[in-house]
N, C-alpha and C positions, 0 to 999 in steps of 0.2 A: 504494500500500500504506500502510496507516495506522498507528501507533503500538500497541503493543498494550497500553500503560498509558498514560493521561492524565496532566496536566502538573499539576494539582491534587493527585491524588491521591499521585505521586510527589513532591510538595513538601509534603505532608504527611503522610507515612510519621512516627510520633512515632521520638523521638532521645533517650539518657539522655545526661547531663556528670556528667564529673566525681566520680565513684562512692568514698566513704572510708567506711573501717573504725570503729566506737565504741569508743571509748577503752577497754569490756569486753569487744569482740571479738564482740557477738551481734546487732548492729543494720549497717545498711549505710544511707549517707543519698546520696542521688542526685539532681541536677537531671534533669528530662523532661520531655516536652512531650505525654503523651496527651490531655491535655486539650482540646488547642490554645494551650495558652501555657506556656513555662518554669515550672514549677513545682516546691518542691520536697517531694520522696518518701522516707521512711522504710520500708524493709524489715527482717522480721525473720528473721535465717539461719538460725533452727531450722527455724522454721513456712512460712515463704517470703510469710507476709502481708506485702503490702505496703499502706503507707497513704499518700496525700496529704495533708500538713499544712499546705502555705501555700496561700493563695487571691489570689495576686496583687501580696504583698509582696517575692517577689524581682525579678530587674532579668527582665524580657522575653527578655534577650541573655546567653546563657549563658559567654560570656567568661570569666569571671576564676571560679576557683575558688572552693569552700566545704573548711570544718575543721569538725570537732565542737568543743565547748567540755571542760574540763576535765572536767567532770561528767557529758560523756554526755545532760545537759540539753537542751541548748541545740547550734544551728548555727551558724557562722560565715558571714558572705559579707560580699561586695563588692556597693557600691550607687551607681550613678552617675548621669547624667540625662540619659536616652535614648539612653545609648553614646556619650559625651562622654570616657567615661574618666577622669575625676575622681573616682576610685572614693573612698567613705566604709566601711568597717566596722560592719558591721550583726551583730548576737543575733537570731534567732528562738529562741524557748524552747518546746520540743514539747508541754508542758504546760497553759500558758498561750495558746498560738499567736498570742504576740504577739511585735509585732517590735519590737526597740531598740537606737537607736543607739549605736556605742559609742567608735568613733574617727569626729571630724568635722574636717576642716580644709579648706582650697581646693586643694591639691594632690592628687597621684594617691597613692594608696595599697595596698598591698598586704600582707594576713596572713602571717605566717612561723610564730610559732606561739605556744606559748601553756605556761605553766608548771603544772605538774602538782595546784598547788592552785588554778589559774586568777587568780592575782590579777595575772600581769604577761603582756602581750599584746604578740609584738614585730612589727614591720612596717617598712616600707621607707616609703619618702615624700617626693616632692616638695615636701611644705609650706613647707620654710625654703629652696629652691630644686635644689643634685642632688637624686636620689635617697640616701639615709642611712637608715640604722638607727635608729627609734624605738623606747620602749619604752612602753607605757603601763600604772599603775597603778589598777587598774580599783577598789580600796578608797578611794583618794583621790580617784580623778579626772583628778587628774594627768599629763602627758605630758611627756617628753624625749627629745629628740636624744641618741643614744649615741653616732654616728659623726659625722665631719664629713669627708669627701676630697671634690677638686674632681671626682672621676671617679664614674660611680654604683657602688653598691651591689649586689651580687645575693646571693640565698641565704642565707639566714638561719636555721642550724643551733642548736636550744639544746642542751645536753647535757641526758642522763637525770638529774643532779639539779640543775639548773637553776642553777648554778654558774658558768657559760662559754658564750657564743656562738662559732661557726663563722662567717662570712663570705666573700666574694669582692668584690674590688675592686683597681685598678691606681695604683699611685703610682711605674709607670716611665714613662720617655718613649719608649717603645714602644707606640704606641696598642693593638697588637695582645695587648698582655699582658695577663691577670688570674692572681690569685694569690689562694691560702688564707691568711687571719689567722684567728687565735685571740686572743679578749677575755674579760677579767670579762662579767659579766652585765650588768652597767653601763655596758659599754664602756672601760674602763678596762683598762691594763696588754697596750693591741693590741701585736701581735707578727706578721711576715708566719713562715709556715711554709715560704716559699721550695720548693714541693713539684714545679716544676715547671723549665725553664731559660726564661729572659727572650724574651720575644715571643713562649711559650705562653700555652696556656687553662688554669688548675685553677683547680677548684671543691672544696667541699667538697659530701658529698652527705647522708650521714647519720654519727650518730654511736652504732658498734660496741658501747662501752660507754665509761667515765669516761676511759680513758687513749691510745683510739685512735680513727680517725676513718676513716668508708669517701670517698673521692674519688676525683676526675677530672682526667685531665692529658692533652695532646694534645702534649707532648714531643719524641716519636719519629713526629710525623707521624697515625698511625694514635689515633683518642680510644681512652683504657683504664683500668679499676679498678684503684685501689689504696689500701692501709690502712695510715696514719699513724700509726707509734707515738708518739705524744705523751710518752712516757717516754726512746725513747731518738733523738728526731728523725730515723726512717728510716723508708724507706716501703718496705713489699711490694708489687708490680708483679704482675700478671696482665693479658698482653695477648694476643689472639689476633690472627690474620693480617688479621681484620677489624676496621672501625670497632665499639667499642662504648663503651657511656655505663654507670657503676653507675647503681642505683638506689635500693636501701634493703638496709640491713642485715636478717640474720633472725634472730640472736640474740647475748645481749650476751658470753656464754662462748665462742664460735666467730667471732673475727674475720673469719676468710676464707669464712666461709659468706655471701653476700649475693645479692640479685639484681641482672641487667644485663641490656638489649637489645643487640643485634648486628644491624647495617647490614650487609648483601647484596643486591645488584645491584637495588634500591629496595625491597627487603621490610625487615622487621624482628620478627626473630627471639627469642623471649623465650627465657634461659639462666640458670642457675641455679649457685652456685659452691658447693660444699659442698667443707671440705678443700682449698680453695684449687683444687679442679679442675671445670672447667667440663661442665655437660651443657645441650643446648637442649632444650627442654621439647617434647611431642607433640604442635603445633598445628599448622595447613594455614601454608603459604608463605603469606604476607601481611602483615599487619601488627600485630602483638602489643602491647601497653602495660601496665605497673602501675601505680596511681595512685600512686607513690611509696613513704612508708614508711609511709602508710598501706593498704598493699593486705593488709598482716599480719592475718591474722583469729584468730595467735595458735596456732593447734594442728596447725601443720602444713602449714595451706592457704592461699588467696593469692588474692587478686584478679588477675583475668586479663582483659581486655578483645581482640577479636579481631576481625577482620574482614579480607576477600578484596576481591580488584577486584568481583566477583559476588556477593558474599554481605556482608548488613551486618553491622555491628558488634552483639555481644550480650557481655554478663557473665558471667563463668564462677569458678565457686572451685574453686581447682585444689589437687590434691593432690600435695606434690612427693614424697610417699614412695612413692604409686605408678603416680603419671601421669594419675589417674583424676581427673576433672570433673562439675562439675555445672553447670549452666544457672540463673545468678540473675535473669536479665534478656535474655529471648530478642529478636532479631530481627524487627523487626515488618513485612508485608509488604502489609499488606491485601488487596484484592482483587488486586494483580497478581501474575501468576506469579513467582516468582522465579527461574526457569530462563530467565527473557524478558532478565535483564540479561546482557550481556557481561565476558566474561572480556577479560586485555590480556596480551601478550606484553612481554618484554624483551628490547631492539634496542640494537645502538649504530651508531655512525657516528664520524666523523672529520672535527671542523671543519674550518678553512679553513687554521690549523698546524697541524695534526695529532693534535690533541689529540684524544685518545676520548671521545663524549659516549655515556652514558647514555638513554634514554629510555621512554616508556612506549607502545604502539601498541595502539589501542582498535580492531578493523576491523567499517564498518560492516554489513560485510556479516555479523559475527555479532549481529548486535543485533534486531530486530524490526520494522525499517521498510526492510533493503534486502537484496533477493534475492541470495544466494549468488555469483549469477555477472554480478552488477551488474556496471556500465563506468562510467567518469566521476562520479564520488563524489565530493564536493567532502566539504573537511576541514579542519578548523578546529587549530592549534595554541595549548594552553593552557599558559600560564606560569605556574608558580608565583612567589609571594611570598618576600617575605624579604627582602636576596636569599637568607640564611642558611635557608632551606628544604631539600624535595624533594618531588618527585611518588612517592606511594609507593604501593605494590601495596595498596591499603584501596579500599574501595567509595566510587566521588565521586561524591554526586546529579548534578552537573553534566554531570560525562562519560557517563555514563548516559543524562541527559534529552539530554546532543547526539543520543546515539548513536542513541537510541531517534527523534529527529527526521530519523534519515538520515543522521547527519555523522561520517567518522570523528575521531578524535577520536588528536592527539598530543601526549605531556607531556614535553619534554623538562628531563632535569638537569644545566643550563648549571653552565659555571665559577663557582663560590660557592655551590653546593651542598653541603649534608651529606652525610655517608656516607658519602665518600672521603676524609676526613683533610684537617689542616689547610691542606696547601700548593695543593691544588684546593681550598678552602671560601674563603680568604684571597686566590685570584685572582684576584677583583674587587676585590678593593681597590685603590681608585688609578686604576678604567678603570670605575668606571660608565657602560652606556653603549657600552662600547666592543668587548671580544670577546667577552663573554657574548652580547652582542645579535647577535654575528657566529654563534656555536653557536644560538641562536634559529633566526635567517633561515638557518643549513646544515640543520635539522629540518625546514623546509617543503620543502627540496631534497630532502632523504629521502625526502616523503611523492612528492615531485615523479618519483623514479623508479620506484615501484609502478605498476602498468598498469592498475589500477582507478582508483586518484583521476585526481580531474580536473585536471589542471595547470594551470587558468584561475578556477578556484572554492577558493582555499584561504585561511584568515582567519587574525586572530591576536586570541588571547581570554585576557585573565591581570585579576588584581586587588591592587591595593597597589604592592608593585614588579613584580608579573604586569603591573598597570594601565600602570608606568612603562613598562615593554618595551614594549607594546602600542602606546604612544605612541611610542617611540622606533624601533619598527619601521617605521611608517607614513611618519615622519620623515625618518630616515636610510636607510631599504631600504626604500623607496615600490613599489620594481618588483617586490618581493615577492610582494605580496599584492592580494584582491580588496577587504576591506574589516576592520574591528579592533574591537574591541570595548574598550572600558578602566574598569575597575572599582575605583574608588577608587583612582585612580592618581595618579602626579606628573610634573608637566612644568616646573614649574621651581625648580631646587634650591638658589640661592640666595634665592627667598623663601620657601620650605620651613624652612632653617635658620631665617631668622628668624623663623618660628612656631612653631616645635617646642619642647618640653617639654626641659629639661635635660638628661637623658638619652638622649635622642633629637638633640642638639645631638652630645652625647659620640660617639655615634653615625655620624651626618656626617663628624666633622672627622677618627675614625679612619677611616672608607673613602674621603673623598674628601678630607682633608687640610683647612686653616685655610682659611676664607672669604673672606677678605681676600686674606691671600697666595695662593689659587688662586683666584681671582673670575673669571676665565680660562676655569679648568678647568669650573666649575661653571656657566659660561657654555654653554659648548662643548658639555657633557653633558647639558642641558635641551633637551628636545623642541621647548619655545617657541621654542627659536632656531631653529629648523631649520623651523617650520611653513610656510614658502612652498614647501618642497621637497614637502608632503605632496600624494597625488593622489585615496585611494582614502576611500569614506567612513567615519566613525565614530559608534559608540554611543560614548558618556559616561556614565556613571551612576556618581553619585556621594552618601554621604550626608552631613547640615546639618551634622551633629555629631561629625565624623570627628576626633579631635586628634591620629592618629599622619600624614593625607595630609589637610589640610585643603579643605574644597569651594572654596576661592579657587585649588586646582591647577586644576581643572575649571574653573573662571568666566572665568581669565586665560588659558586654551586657546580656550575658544568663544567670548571677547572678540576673538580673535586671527581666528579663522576666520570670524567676521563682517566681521571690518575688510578680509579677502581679498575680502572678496564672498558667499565662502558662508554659503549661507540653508539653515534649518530649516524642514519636514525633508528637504528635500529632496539637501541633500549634506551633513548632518551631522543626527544626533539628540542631543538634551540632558536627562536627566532627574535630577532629584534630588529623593533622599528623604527624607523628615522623620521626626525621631523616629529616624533612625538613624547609626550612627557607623561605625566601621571594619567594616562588614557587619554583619548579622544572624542570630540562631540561630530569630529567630521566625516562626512558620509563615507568618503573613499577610505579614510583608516578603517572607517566601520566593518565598511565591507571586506575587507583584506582579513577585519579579526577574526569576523565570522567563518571565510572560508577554512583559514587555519584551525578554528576548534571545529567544524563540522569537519573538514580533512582528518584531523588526528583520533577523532571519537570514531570517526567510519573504520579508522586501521584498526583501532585499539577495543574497541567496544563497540563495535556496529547495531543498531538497533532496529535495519532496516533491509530489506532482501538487497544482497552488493550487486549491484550494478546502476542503481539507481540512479538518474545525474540530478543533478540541481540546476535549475536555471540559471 
């Protein structure tokens, strides 16, 4: 039985990023890829014209967000070199449709925002080494350091009259801690807002109006909104039984009016706080997003992003006064049906202590390549990234194109996952490596008691620290599995530290403690040491210009698995990409990845009568 959509054609389904509101509420600017390459899109919310205004000038790799400029002129984005991540600060001006640079330095960089007559531009940056708070004077030219802590930066709040930054950053010896400060605009006169108790998470997220601020605190376990009086330093609390993140204020007279997502058993649920009382909005179970506190369009309605395991993501302006929607940016399916993709169930199970794991179950026998009362389905488990991720109820091309190849397809959400509060997100701290990989290898045992899969044919497929499992599975729970896949993964963590960016150092030393003093540990928890235990084969793919899992993880793996003896391709496959960095949003990588895992799963584990082609 054969696929009933091709591997091309579903790796090039166009995709929007990153979707913000113009600063007058009647334009919407969007990265997409109708084209065939990221591009980016100007929409107008009366008319629904939409136009294409760059041709080439933004990055290929839709990564890192765009901002409108002051003026409603001009776009913001991030510009780097081939997905290196040394992002630079780039003006596209709609006008002119030319592009100019505006913050340039050798570090990474990232826009925060921008002051309401456009003249000061603040961002985060690597350039003087952590990440810190810059500000840059776009009349002079000029650039400066606002912050300076050994720890990074995150989130960078200006207030409505440009008077005061918001931040996040930790100056306890609790790696696990971050906290809210409040500064001059200059950076001067920081102060922490202490909003949270010590070896919590608060952030600040938007700012309410001059005297209060909407944020986040993970405190009591469970993440939850609440609104800082900057007048009388106390905070209002709204938590519900579930995880949930604010998002953006919706008016500056109504404090406790704002929006928030809410984490449920891997969906996410969009909710709305009006009067301090919450309601979730009228969307299908899946997975909901606003882009922030830009999703305001100002009169009532809101940008809404949506999307199901079976159905993709589309654009919507939702009306919270009466539930009603409209369709900005529909779903595109081209010639495949869309009733062909699978829907996925919510399972759990019970590691190996007892812990309850979460997971996601793809069965291939609803997909389009395997008959209802199929026997012996081999089936692939995908790990997500992070490890501070999850697998959530949204449409995955991946698990899709498995499934559509015959495989069922399972996501588990190991210990250091989101969605369950801090003290499961923070239990991988300290055991990279160790019972996350053990909740892993108990998912394949799940799939191992269903009387359709095949208990001889089951892989394991993740990228980043998906890729690290992948590797670590192979490794330490060889008896596992048939054969692994690892996608821009890492396998050894002490020369990881020492290539990694400042931040990503900061990183490290909070989940896996000091390098030196644990050289042990970091020893112990590296794939590479363990490779003579490994039996079953592996894809590698990995790309040139990765800087958060650099391609020397990859090189010092298949260095290793040479020196054993094993030869290419015959008990290991190697590829790496060029032109590419922590993955790709672009169609042609896409499709290139694709072929390479549906090529290697056909050798290694075929799920489907051989001879088959793909379009």
């Amino acid at each position: 039985m054969s696929a009933e959509y091709p591997l091309e054609e579903l790796a090039s389904l166009p995709t929007f990023y990153h979707p913000t509101v113009s600063p007058d509420g009647s334009r919407i600017a969007f990265y997409y890829d109708e084209s065939g390459r990221n591009e980016l899109y100007v929409q107008d919310l009366a008319t629904g014209e939409r136009e294409q205004v760059s041709s080439g000038e933004v990055p290929r790799q839709a990564r890192h967000g765009i901002a409108w400029d002051a003026d409603g002129d001009g776009v913001l984005f991030h510009v780097d070199d081939d997905g290196d991540e040394q992002n630079d600060v780039h003006r596209f001006d709609l006008d002119s449709r030319e592009n100019e640079a505006v913050v340039t330095n050798d570090g990474q960089s990232h826009f925060m925002d921008v002051s309401d007559d456009g003249r000061w531009l603040f961002y985060t940056s690597t350039a003087e080494g952590q990440m810190n708070v810059h500000r840059y004077d776009r009349e002079s030219g000029t650039d400066e350091r606002l912050t300076d802590y050994d720890r990074p930066v995150f989130t960078v709040e200006l207030s409505p009259d440009g008077s005061r930054i918001a931040y996040a950053t930790n100056e306890s010896d609790d790696l696990d801690n971050r906290d809210v400060y409040l500064a001059d605009a200059d950076g001067s006169n920081a102060r922490n807002l202490h909003v949270g108790e010590d070896g919590a998470e608060a952030v600040p997220v938007d700012w309410c109006d001059e005297s209060s601020l909407l944020v986040f605190d993970n405190s009591p376990d469970l993440g939850r909104s609440g609104v800082y009086d900057l007048d009388t330093d106390s905070v209002e609390w709204f938590a519900s039984e579930y995880e949930e993140q604010p998002v953006a204020s919706l008016a500056e007279d109504t404090a406790g009016d704002f929006l928030a997502i809410r984490h449920r058993e891997a969906a996410v649920v969009p909710v709305v706080y009006e009067d301090g009382e919450a309601r979730e909005l009228d969307a299908p179970l899946g997975v909901a997003s606003f882009p922030g506190e830009e999703s305001l369009v100002g009169d009532g309605t809101v940008l809404l992003s949506q999307t199901t395991p079976d159905t993709r993501t589309e654009l919507l302006r939702y009306d919270l006064a009466d539930d009603s929607y409209e369709t900005l940016v529909d779903a595109e399916y081209g010639d495949i049906d869309p009733d062909a993709f699978a829907d996925c169930e919510y399972v759990t199970y019970d590691s190996e202590d007892g812990l309850e794991i979460g997971a996601l179950h793809y069965d291939a026998r609803d997909g389009p390549a395997v008959p209802e009362d199929a026997t012996d389905v081999p089936a692939i488990v995908m790990v997500h990234g992070g490890p501070h991720a999850a697998s959530l109820r949204q449409f995955t091309a991946y698990a899709q194109f498995l499934v559509s190849r015959g495989y069922t397809v399972f996501q588990p959400n190991y210990r250091g996952s989101i969605g369950r509060g801090r003290e499961f997100k923070n239990a991988v701290h300290g055991d990279w490596g160790g019972m996350e990989q053990v909740d892993i290898r108990e998912g394949a045992a799940w799939l191992r008691q269903q009387e359709y899969v095949d208990d001889d044919r089951i892989a394991v497929y993740g990228g980043s620290y998906g890729g690290y499992s992948a590797y670590c599975q192979l490794t330490m729970h060889p008896e596992t599995w048939t054969t692994g896949v690892a996608w821009v993964g890492i396998t050894d963590l002490q020369a990881l530290y020492e290539e990694s960016m400042p931040h990503f150092k900061t990183t490290l030393e909070q989940q896996l403690g000091d390098p030196e003093e644990n050289a042990a540990f970091y020893r112990e928890r590296s794939p590479i040491t363990h490779v003579e235990e490994m039996t079953a084969p592996i894809l590698m793919v990995h790309g040139v210009n990765d800087p958060r899992c650099p391609v020397s993880q990859a090189r010092i793996f298949r260095d290793a698995l040479e020196e054993r003896g094993w030869e290419s391709p015959e008990d290991f496959r190697y590829e790496e990409l060029g032109e590419e960095g922590h993955g790709s949003s672009d169609i042609d990588q896409k499709i290139r990845a694709y072929r390479i895992m549906a090529e290697y799963l056909e050798e290694r584990m075929p799920a489907r009568a051989m001879g088959e082609a793909d379009d």
